[in-house]
N, C-alpha and C positions, 0 to 999 in steps of 0.2 A: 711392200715397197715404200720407200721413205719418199714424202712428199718434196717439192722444193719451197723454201720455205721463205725465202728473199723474191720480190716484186721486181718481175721487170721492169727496166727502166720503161716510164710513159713521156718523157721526154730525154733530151741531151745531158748526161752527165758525164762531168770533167774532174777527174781526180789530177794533182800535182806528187811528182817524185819527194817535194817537200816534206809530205806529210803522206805518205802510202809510199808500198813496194809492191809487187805484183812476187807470185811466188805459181809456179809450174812444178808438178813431179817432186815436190817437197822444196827446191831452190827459189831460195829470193833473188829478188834480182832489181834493180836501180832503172826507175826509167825518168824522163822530162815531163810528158804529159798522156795524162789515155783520156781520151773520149769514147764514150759508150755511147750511142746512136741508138732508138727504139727501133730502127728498123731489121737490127741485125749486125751493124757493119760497127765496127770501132777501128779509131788510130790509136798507136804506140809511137810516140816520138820518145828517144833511144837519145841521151847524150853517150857514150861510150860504149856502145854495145857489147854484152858477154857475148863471146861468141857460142857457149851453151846454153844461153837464150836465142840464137839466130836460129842455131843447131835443130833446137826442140820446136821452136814455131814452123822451121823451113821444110820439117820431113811429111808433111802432108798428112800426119795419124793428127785426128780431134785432138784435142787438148781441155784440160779444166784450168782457168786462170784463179786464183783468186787475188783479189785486190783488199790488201790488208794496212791499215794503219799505223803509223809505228809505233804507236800504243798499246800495239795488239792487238786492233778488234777485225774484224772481219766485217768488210761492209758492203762487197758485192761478189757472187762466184758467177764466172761466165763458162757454160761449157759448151762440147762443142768446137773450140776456138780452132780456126785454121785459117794462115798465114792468105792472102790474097795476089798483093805483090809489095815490094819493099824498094823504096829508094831512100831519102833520110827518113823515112817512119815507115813503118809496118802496115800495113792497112790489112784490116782480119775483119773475120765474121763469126757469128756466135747461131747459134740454136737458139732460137725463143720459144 
């Protein structure tokens, strides 16, 4: 069994669409801001939502996000992930 190998967040981090894309199921995707919460919970604020990102977080199966740089690097996986509720952002929760 392969370990995990990135540190839960031990406090708030905020990544910007600026400079990271969140990518599900192999698809990238564009977002405003995510905050990852150590308790479990993150926001997605969504400037123009794909609707195959609405699609994949809304069907209630876990999901793995990862949040990647647009450098390429890979700088947090959240799995687990499942939608909560959604008005202008996503409000989800992860596996710790």
């Amino acid at each position: 069994m392969e370990k995990h190998l990135e540190a839960l967040p031990d406090k708030t981090r905020t990544f910007t669409g600026e400079s990271h894309r969140i990518f599900i199921d192999g698809r990238g995707f564009d977002f405003q801001v995510l905050e990852v919460q150590p308790d479990g919970t993150m926001k997605l604020d969504l400037q123009n939502p794909d609707p195959e990102l609405t699609r994949l977080l809304g069907e209630g199966e876990p999901r793995i996000i990862y949040v990647v740089s647009r450098k390429g690097e890979r700088d947090l996986v959240l799995q687990g992930c499942q939608m909560v509720s959604r008005s202008i952002s996503c409000h989800l929760k992860y596996r710790r």
